[in-house]
C-alpha atoms as one frame of an Amber mdcrd trajectory, in Angstrom:
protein
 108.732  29.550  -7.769 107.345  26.487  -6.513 105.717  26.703  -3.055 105.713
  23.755  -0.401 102.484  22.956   1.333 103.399  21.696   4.836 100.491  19.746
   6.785  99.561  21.172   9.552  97.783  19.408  12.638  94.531  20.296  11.681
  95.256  18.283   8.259  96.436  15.132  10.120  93.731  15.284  12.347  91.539
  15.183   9.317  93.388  12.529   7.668  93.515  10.289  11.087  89.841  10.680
  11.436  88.399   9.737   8.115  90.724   6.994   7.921  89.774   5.520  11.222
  86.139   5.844  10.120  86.857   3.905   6.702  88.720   1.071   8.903  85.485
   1.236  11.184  83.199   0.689   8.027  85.660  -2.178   6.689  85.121  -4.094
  10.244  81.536  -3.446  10.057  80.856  -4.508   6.713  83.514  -7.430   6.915
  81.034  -8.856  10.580  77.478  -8.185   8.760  78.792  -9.740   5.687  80.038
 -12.608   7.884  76.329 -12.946   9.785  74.387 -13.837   7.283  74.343 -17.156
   5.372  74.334 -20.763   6.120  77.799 -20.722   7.847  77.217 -17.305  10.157
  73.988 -19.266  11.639  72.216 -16.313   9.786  69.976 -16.696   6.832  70.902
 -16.279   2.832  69.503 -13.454   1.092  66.257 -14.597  -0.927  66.286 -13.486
  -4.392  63.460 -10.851  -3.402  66.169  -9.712  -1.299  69.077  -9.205  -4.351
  66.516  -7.832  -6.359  65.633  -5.189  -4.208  68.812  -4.447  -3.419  70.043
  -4.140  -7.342  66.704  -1.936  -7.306  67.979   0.670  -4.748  71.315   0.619
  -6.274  70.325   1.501  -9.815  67.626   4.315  -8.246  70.824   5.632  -6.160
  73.252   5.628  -8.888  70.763   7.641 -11.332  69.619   9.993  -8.940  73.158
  10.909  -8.423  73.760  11.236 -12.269  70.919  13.177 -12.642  71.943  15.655
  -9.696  75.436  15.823 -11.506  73.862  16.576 -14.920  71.931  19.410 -13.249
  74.554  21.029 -12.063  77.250  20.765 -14.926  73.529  22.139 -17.324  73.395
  24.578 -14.957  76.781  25.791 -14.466  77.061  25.717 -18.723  73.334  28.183
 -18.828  74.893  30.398 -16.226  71.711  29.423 -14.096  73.860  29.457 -10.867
């Protein structure tokens, strides 16, 4: 017996939200993206700049993968 899953308005409102909020991200990132260089009347990004970025990326990224291998070590010890 298969069962249907009907949305209910709690689920659209949900859905409405966080999709509003990534379209509100897109414009935001889209206008600070467009702000910055030689053609926005901004400035370029020096290469201390990139390189600190690529810095916090890589630190964010591991920190995540170690938080992830925690839990999956965890979960296999029965430590939870």
């Amino acid at each position: 017996m298969q069962s249907e899953r009907k949305w209910g308005g709690g689920t659209i409102l949900v859905l409405v939200v966080l999709l509003g909020l990534l379209a509100l991200a897109t414009y935001v990132g889209i206008v600070g993206w467009q702000m910055g260089g030689e053609g926005g009347g901004g400035e370029a990004m020096s290469t201390t700049g990139y390189i600190a970025m690529a810095f916090g990326i890589i630190v964010t990224l591991a920190l995540g993968m170690g938080l992830m291998g925690l839990m999956y070590y965890s979960s296999r010890h029965d430590q939870d």
